[in-house]
C-alpha positions as CSV (number, residue, x, y, z in Angstrom):
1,X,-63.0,71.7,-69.0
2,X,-65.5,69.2,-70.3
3,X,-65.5,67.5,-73.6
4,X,-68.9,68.2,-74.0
5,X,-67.7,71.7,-74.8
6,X,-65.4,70.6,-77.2
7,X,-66.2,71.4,-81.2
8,X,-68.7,69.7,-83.3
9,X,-65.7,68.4,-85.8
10,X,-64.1,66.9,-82.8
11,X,-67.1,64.9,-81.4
12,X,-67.9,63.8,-85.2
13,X,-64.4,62.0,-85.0
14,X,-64.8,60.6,-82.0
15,X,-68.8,59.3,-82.6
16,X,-67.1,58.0,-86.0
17,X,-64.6,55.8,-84.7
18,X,-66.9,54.2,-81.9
19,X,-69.2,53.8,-85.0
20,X,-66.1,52.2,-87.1
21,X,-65.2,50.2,-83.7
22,X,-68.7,48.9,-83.0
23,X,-69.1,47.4,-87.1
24,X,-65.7,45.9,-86.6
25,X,-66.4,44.1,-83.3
26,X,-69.8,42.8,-84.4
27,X,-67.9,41.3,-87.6
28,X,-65.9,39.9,-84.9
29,X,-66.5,36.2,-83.5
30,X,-66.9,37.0,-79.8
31,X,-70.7,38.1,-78.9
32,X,-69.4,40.3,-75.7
33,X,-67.2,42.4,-77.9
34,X,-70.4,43.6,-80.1
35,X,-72.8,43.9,-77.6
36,X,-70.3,46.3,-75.5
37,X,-69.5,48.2,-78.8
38,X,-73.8,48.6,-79.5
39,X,-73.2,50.4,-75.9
40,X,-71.4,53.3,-77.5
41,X,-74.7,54.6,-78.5
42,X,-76.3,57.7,-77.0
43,X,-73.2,58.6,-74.4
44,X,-71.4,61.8,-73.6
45,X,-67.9,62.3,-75.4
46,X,-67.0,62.3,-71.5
47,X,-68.2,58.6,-71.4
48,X,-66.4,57.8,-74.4
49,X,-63.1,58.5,-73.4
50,X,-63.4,57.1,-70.2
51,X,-64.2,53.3,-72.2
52,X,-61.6,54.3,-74.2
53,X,-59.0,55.6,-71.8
54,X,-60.3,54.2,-68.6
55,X,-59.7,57.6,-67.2
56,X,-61.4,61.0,-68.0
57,X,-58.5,63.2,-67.0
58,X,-56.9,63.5,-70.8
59,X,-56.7,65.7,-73.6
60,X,-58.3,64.9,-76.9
61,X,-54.5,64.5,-77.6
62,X,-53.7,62.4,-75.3
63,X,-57.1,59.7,-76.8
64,X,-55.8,60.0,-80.2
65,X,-52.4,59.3,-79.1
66,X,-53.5,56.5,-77.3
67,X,-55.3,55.4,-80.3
68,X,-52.6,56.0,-82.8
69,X,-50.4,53.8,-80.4
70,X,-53.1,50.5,-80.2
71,X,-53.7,50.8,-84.3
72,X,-49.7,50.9,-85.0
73,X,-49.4,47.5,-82.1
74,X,-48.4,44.3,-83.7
75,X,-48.5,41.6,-81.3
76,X,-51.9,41.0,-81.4
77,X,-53.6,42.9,-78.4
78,X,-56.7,40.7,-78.6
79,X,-55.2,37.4,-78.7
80,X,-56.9,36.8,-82.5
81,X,-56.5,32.9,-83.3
82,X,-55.5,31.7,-86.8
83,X,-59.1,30.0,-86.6
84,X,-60.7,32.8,-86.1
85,X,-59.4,34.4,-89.6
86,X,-59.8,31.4,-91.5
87,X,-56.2,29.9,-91.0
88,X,-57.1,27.4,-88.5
89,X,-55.7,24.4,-90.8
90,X,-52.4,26.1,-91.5
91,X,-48.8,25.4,-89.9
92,X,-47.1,28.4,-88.5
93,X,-43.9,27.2,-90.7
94,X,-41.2,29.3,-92.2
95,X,-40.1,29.4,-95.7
96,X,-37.2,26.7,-96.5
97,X,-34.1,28.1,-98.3
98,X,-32.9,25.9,-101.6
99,X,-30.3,24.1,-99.3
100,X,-33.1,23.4,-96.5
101,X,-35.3,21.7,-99.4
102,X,-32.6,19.5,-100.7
103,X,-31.6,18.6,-97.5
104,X,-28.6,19.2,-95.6
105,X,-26.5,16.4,-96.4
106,X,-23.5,15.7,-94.3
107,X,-20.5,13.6,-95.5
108,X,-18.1,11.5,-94.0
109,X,-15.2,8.8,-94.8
110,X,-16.2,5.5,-93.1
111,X,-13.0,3.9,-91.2
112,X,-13.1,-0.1,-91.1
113,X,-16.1,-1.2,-89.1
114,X,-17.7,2.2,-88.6
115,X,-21.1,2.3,-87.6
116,X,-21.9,5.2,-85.5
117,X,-21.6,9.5,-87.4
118,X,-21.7,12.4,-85.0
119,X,-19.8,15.8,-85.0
120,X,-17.7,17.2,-87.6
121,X,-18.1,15.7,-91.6
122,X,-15.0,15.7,-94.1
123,X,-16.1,19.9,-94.8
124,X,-16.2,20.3,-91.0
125,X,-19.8,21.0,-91.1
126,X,-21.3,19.7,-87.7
127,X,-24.3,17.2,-88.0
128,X,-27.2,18.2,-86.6
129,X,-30.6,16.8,-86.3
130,X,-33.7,18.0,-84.5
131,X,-36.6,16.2,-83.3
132,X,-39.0,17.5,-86.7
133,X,-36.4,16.3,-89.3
134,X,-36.5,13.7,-91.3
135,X,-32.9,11.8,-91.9
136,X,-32.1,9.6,-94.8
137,X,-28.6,8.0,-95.3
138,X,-26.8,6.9,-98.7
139,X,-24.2,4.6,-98.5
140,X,-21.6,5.2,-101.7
141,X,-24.5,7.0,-103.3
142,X,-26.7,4.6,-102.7
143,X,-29.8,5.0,-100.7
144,X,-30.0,3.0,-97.4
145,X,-33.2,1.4,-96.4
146,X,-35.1,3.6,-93.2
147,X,-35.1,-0.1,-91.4
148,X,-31.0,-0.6,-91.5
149,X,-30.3,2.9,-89.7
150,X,-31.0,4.4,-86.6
151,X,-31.0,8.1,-85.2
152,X,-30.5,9.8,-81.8
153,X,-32.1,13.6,-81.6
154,X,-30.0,14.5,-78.1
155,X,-26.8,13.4,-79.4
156,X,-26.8,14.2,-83.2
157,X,-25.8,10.6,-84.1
158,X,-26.8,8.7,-86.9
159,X,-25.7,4.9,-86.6
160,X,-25.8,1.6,-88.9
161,X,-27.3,-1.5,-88.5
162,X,-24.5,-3.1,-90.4
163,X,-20.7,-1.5,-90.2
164,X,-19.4,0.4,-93.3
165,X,-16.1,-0.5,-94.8
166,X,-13.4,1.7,-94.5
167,X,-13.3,4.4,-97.3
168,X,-17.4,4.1,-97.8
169,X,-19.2,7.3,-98.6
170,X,-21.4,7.7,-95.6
171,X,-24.1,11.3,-96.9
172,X,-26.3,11.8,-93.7
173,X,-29.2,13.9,-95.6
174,X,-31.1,16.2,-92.8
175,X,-34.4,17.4,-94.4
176,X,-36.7,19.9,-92.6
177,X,-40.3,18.8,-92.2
178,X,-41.4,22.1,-90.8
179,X,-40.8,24.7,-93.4
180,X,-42.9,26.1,-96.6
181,X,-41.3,25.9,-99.9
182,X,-42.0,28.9,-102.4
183,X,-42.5,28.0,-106.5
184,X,-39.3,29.1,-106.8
185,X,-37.3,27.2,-104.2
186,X,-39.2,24.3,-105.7
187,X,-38.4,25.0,-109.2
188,X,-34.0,25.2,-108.1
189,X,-34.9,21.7,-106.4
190,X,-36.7,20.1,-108.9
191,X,-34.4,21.4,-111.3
192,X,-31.3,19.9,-109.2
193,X,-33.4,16.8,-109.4
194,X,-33.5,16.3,-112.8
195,X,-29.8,17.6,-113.7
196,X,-28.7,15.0,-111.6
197,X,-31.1,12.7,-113.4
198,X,-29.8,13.0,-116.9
199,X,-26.4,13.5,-116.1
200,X,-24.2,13.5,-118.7
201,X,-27.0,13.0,-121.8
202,X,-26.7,15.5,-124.5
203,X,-28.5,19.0,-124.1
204,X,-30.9,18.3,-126.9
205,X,-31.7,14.8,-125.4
206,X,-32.3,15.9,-122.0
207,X,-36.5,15.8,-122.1
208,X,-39.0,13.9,-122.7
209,X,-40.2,15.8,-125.3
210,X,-36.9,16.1,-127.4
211,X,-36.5,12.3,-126.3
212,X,-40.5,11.6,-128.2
213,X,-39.5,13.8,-130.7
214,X,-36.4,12.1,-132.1
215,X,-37.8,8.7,-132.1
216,X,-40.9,10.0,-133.7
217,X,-38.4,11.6,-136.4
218,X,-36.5,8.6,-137.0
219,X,-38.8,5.8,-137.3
220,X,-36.1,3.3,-138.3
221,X,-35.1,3.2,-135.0
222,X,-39.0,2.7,-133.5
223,X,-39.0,-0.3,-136.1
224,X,-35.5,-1.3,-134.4
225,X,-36.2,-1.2,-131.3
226,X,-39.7,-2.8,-131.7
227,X,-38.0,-6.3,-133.8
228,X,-35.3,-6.0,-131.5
229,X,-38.3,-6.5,-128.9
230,X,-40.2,-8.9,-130.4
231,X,-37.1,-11.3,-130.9
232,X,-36.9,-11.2,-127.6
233,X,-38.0,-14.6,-125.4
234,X,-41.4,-14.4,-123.8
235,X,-42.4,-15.4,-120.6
236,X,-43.8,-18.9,-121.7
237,X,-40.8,-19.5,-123.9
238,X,-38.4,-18.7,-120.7
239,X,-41.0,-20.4,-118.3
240,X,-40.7,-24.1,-120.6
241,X,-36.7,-23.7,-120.5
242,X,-36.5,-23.4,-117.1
243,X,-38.6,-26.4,-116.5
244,X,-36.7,-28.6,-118.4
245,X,-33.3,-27.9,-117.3
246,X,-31.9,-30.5,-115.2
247,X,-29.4,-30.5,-112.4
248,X,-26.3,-31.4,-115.2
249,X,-27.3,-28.1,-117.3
250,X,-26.3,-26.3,-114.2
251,X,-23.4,-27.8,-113.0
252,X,-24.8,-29.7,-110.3
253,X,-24.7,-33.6,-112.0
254,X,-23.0,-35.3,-109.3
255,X,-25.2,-33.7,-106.2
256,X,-28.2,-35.9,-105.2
257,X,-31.5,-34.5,-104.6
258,X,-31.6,-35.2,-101.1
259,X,-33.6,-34.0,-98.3
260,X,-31.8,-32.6,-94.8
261,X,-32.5,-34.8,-92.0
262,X,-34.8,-34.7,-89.0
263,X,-33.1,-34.5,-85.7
264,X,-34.0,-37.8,-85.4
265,X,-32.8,-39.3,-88.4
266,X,-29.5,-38.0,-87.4
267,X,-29.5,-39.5,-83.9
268,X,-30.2,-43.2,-85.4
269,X,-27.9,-42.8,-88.0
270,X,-29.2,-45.2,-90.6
271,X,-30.7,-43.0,-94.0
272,X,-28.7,-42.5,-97.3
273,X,-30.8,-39.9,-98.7
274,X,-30.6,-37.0,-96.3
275,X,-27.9,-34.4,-96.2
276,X,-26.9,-33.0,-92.9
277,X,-26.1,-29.2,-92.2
278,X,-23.4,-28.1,-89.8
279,X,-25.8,-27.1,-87.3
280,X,-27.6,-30.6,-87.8
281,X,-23.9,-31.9,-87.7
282,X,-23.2,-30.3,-84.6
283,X,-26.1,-31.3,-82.5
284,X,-25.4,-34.6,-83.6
285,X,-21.8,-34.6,-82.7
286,X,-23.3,-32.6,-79.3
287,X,-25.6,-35.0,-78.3
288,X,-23.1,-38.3,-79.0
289,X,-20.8,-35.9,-76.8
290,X,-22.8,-35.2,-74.3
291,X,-23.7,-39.4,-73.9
292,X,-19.9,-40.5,-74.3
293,X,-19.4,-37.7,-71.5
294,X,-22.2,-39.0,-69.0
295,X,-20.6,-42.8,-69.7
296,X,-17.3,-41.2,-69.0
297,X,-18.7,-39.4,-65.6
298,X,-19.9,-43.1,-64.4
299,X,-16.4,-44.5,-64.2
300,X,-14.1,-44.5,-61.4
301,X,-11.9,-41.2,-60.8
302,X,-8.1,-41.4,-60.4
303,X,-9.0,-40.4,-56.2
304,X,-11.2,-43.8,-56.6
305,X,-8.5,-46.1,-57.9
306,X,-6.0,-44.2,-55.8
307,X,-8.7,-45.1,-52.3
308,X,-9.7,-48.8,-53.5
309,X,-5.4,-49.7,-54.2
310,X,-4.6,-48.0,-51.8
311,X,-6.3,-50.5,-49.2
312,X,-5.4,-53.7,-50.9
313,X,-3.4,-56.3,-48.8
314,X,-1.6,-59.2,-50.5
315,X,-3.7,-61.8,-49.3
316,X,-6.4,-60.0,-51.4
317,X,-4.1,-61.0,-54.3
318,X,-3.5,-64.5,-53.7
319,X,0.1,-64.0,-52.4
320,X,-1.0,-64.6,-48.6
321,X,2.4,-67.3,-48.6
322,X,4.6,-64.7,-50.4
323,X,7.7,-62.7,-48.1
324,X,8.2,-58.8,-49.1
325,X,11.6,-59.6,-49.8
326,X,13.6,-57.6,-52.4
327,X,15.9,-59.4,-54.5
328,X,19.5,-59.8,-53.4
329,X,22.0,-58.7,-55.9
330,X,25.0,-61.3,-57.0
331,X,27.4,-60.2,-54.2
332,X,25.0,-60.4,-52.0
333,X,24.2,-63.7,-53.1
334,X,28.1,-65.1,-53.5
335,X,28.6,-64.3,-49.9
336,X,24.8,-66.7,-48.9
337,X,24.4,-64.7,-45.4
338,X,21.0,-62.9,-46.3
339,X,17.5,-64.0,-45.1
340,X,14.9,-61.5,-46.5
341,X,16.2,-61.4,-49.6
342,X,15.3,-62.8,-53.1
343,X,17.6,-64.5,-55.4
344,X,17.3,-64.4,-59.6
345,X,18.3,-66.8,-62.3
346,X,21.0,-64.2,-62.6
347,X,22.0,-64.5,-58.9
348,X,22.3,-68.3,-59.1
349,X,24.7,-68.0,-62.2
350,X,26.4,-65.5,-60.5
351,X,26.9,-68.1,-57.5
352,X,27.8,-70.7,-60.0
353,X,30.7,-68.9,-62.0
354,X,32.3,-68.2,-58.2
355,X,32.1,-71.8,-57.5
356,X,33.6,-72.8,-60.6
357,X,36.2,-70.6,-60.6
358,X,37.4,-72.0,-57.1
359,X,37.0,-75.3,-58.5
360,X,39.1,-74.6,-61.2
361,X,41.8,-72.7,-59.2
362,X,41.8,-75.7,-56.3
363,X,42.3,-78.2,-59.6
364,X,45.3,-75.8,-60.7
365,X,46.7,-75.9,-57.3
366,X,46.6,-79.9,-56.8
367,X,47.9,-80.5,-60.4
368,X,50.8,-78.0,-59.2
369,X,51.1,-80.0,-56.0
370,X,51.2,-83.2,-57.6
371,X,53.8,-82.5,-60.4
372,X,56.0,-81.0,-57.9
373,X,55.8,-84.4,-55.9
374,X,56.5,-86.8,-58.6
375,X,59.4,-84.3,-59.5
376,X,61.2,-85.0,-56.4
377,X,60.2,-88.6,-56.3
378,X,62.2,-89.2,-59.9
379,X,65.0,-87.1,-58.2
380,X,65.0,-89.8,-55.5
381,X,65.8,-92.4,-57.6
């Protein structure tokens, strides 16, 4: 059966929706697509549905169906580009939930020297950074400067450029740069904001307004505030004090106003008026070291006293004459047989009290002799 047979309502439809199909695709940004649909014009129904269908072997059915199913698609058949409706400047971001907007923050308990944060925080949340998030760190709620921290994307690790003491407050804060805030996420946030901002103040001190409004009700307090202000010193007054104090109004009275020394100056050695600072100091004391050292490294070595000694003779000493006799000790001497021997002072005196002790005895032993004779010449008689 043809569908040039079918009825008049059914070819209306059809001619309709190439008609609704050709004002869409000339509204369209790509020329081909409306000068194909302008070809709709003056075909068969049979023509139609073979653009349509690629095929003429269906039912009417079948081509609604088939257009029923392309209308209901949602992932974009035609490839449409943000740019080409208009949304060419727009991020494809998500919408951030409150705790995305604040920031995640992650906390942990510094030990002594700690430096590097990674894995699990005190509420066993894991850190987590990725490569569109921006990181800030406060250090006992204080924020750290971006130039004295350091993060690594691969390894979720945050690290210091100067350790943390042990018990510090360490809040990694992980904010998402790639997600949309609605009014009312923004409203919770900013409203965090400021609750942390006034803090403890009253609840009908908490705004500017009430704030303008009590001053402006109480203008005692304006007039207060303002002679309180006025008594106050002003920049000339404090400007003339501080050039007239001297080095006494500060506790300094006894310290000269001295320069610091060249290198130079501290090599020679010879100005009073320059202070020296330990690193001047040391390069001093390193280069008198380093002279003293070379003076020391021009002197003999022990191994060159040993070699020179070791080769003297005694001639070379002026005892050419002199025998390498060791000294004889007093027995040695007493008995007078030795001939490489030495004798002392002490040897000689030793030789001395032997021969006057046998002088001695041999006087005994003639007095002895003698008395006996005379003895037995008075018996005689």
């Amino acid at each position: 059966m043809s569908y040039e047979t079918e009825n008049t309502a059914v070819r209306t439809a059809i001619l309709a929706f190439a008609t609704e199909l050709k004002t869409q695709l000339q509204n369209a940004s790509t020329a081909d697509f409306a000068t194909n649909a302008g070809q709709l014009e003056g075909l068969t129904l049979n023509e139609v549905v073979e653009l349509i269908a690629g095929t003429t072997g269906l039912t009417i059915q079948d081509v609604q169906d088939s257009l029923d199913a392309f209308i209901a698609r949602q992932d974009n058949p035609h490839n449409v580009t943000a740019t080409q409706v208009g949304l060419g400047l727009v991020d494809n971001f998500g919408t951030a939930t409150e705790l995305e907007a604040a920031g995640i923050g992650y906390v942990y308990t510094a030990t002594a020297g700690q430096t590097a944060f990674s894995g699990s925080d005190d509420n066993a949340a894991t850190l987590e950074l990725e490569d569109s998030a921006v990181v800030y760190v406060e250090l006992n709620d204080s924020r750290v400067g971006e130039a004295n921290y350091t993060f690594d994307v691969p390894t979720d690790t945050v690290t210091l450029n100067t350790a943390a003491s042990v018990g510090d407050k360490v809040v990694i804060r992980v904010v998402s740069s790639d997600k949309f805030m609605t009014t009312q996420v923004l409203w919770h946030v900013m409203d965090a904001f400021w609750a942390q901002k006034v803090g403890g103040a009253p609840a009908t001190l908490d705004t500017i307004a009430e704030l303008a409004a009590a001053l402006d009700g109480n203008p005692d307090i304006v007039d207060n505030l303002i002679s309180q202000i006025g008594a106050k010193a002003d920049q000339a007054d404090i400007d003339a004090s501080l050039a007239a104090l001297t080095k006494a109004d500060v506790g300094l009275s006894n310290v000269q106003n001295y320069g610091v020394a060249t290198n130079q100056e501290a090599l020679d050695g010879l100005a009073t008026d320059k202070y020296m600072t330990p690193a001047l100091t040391k390069a001093h004391t390193d280069a008198v070291a380093s002279g003293l050292q070379s003076q020391i490294d021009a002197k003999a070595t022990q191994a060159d006293i040993d070699s020179a000694t070791g080769a003297l003779t005694k001639s070379d000493v002026g005892l050419a004459s002199v025998d390498n006799y060791a000294t004889a000790t007093v027995p040695e001497t007493v008995t007078g047989t030795a001939t490489n021997l030495f004798v002392t002072p002490a040897g000689v005196k030793g030789v001395r009290d032997v021969m006057e002790a046998d002088t001695s005895a041999a006087f005994t032993a003639i007095e002895t002799a003698f008395n006996d004779a005379l003895a037995d010449l008075q018996s005689a008689q």
